[in-house]
Steps between C-alpha positions, in 0.01 A plus 500: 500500500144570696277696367241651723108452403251818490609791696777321703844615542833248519725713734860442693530648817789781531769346771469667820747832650803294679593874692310798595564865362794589758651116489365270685526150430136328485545100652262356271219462718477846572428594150163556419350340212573687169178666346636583131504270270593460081272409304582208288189405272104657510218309384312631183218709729126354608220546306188710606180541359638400159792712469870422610643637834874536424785450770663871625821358552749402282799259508819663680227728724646525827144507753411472847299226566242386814737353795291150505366490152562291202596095452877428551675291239815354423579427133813386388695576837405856551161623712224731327216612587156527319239794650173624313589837417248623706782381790732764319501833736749759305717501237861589576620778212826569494 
């Protein structure tokens, strides 16, 4: 398994709407890229000024992340990717 360093989170991107609200059929390169994302693994938090920063998010968080943002890896055939938290927009309650 990864496991993100300081405040970095491990995230997998949510797949994509395939039809619009009244039924449309999306070809795939109309869809826009997805925004929300799972959140897989966090880091243990930065440290500043001495004391320990702790990650916000926790594992099975679903978050909106930065459109460009964050390194994309592929680890044992499926594609994550890792963003500082300070990438991390919302958090998506349900």
């Amino acid at each position: 398994m990864i496991k993100p360093l300081e405040n970095r989170v491990l995230i997998k991107m949510k797949e994509g709407e395939e039809t619009t609200k009244s039924g449309i059929i999306l070809t795939g390169g109309s869809q826009e890229k997805p925004q929300i994302a799972e959140v897989i693994e966090v880091g243990p938090g930065r440290t500043v000024d001495g004391k320990l920063e702790p990650v916000t998010v926790k594992k099975g968080d679903n978050v909106i992340v930065s459109k460009y943002s964050g390194t994309e890896v592929k680890y044992e055939g499926t594609e994550y990717i890792i963003v500082k938290q300070d990438d991390i927009l919302a958090v998506v309650e349900k």
